[in-house]
C-alpha positions in Angstrom: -96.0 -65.4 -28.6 -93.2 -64.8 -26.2 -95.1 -64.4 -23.0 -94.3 -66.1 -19.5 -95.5 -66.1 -16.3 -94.2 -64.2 -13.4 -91.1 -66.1 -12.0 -90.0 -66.4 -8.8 -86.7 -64.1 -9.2 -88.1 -61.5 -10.7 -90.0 -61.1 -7.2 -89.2 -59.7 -4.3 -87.2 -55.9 -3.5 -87.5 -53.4 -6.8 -87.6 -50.0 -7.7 -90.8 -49.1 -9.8 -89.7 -45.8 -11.9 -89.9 -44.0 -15.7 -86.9 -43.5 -16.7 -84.4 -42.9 -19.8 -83.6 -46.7 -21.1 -82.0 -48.3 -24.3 -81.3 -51.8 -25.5 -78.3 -52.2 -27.6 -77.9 -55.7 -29.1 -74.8 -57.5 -28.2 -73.5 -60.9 -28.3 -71.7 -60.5 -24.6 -68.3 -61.7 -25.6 -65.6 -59.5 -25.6 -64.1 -59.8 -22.3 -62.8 -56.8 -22.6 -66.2 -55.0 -23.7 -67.7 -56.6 -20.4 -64.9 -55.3 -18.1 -65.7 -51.7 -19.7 -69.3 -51.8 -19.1 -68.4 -53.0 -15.2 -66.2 -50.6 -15.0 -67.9 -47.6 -15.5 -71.5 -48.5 -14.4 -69.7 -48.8 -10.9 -68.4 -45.2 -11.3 -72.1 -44.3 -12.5 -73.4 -46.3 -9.3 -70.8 -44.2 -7.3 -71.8 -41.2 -8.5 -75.5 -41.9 -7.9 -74.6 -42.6 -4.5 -73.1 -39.4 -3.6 -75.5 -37.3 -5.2 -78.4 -38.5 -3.8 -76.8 -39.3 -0.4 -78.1 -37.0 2.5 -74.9 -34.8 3.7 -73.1 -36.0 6.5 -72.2 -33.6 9.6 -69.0 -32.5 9.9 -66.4 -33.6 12.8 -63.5 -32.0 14.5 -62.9 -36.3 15.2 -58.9 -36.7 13.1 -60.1 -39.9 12.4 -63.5 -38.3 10.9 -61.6 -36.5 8.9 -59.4 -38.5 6.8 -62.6 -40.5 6.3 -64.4 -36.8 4.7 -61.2 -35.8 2.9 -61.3 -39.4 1.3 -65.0 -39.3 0.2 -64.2 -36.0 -1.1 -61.4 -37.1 -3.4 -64.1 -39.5 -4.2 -66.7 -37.0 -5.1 -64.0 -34.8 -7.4 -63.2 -38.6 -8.9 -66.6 -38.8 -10.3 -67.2 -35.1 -10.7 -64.1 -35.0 -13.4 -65.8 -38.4 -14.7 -69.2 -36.5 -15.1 -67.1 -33.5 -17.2 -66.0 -36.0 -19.3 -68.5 -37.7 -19.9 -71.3 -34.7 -20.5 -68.6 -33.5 -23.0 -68.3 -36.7 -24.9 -72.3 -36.7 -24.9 -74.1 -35.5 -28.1 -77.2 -37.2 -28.7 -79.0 -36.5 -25.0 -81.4 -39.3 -23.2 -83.2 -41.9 -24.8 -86.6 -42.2 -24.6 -88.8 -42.9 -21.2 -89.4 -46.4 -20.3 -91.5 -47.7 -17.3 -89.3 -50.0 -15.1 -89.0 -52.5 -12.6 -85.3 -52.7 -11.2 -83.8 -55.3 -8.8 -80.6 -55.9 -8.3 -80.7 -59.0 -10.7 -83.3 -58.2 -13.1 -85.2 -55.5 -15.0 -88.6 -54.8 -15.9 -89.3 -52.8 -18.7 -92.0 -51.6 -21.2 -91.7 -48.7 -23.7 -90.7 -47.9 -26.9 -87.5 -49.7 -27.1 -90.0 -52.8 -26.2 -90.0 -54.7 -29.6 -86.4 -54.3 -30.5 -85.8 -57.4 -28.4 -86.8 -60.7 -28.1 -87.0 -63.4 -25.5 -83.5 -64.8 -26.0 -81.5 -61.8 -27.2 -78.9 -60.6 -25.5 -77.2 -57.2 -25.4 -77.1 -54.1 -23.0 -80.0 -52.0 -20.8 -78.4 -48.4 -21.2 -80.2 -46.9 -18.3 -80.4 -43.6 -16.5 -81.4 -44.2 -12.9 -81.7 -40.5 -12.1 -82.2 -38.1 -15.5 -81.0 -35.5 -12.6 -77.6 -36.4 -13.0 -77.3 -38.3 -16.1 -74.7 -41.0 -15.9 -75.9 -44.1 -17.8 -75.8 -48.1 -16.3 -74.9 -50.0 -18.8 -75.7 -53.5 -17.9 -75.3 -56.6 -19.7 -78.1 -59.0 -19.7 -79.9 -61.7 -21.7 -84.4 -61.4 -22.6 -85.6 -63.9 -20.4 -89.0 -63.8 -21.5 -92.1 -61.0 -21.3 -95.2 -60.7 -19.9 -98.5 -58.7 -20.8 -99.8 -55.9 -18.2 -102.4 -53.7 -18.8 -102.5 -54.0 -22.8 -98.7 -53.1 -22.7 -95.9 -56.1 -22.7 -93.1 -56.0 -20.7 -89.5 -57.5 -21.3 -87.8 -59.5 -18.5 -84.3 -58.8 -18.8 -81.9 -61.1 -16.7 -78.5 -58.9 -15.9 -75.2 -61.2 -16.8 -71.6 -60.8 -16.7 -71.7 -58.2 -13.8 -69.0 -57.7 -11.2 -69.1 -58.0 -7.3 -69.1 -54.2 -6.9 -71.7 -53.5 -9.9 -73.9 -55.9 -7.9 -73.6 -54.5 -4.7 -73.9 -50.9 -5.8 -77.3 -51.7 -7.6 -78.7 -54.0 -4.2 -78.1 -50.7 -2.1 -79.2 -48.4 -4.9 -82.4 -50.3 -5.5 -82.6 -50.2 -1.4 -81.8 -46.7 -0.8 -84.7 -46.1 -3.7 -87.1 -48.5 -2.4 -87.3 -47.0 1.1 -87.4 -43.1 -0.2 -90.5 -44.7 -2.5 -92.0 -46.3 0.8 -91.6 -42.9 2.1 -93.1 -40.8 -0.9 -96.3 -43.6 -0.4 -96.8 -42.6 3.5 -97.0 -39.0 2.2 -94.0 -37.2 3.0 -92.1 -35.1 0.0 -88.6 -35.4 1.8 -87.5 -37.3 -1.4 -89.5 -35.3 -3.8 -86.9 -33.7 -5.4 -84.8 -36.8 -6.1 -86.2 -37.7 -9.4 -88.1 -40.7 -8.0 -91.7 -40.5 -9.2 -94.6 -42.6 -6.9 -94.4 -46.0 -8.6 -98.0 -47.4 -10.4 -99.6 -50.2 -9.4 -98.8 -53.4 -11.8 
């Protein structure tokens, strides 16, 4: 029976959410393949940046502006990337899966549960906000699982990712993380973000 014990790396800063997720088997090889994933799960981090980014006011600062006008051409970037992609998209979200994110790791439970293995390696196709719906696609290898409340739970180690996929997901699961410490205190400023309250593991 593949169960382990909580380790110490898959503690510390997460975000606890349901959300869209897929495993797709894969040996991790192709260089190329690897690059591709990195590549556009950094526009996807981007894009989920901007969206759920709170406005900034606008200056009459010169300076100011060549900084707004840039993070516009940004923000039509990923908007054309969006197009593209929702054109190219025919079979809609997979199914629901509770999650545990970190910047490292993920947590997950669901129906795609049994289709891996401790061991197995392949790629987490995850939506971080069904909102706007711009998969991650993150390589990573089963590092073991673990039983919670009757359901078990894969512990997937991310691998092969680049300097900017890793720093987009450590502020994403930040910016998340302290709009969920938010929602807990009571306030609904964030309500409307797609993050649900997290349950209690």
């Amino acid at each position: 029976m593949n169960q382990v014990q909580r380790e110490p790396e898959f503690e510390g800063l997460a975000l606890h959410d349901y959300l869209p997720l897929a495993w797709e088997p894969s040996d991790l090889i192709n260089p190329a393949d690897l690059e591709h994933y990195n590549q556009e799960t950094a526009r996807a981090l981007q894009a989920v940046a901007l969206f759920e980014e709170a406005p900034k006011e606008i200056s009459t600062d010169a300076l100011h502006q060549g900084q707004e006008l840039l993070h516009l051409e940004v923000k039509v970037d990923v908007l054309l990337s969006l197009v593209s992609r929702l054109v190219n998209q025919q079979h809609g979200l997979p199914k629901f899966h509770n999650t545990v994110l970190r910047a490292d790791t993920l947590e997950w439970t669901g129906p795609a549960v049994e289709q891996a293995r401790t061991g197995d390696t392949g790629i987490i196709v995850l939506y971080p906000n069904p909102l706007l719906p711009l998969p991650f696609r993150l390589a990573g290898c089963i590092a073991g699982s673990v039983e919670r409340g009757g359901n078990r739970w894969r512990l997937t180690r991310f691998e092969h990712m680049s300097p900017a996929v890793q720093i987009g997901l450590e502020k994403l699961v930040f910016r998340r993380h302290r709009r969920q410490v938010a929602i807990a205190r009571g306030t609904d400023v964030f309500s409307k973000t797609g993050i649900h309250r997290a349950p209690k593991f």
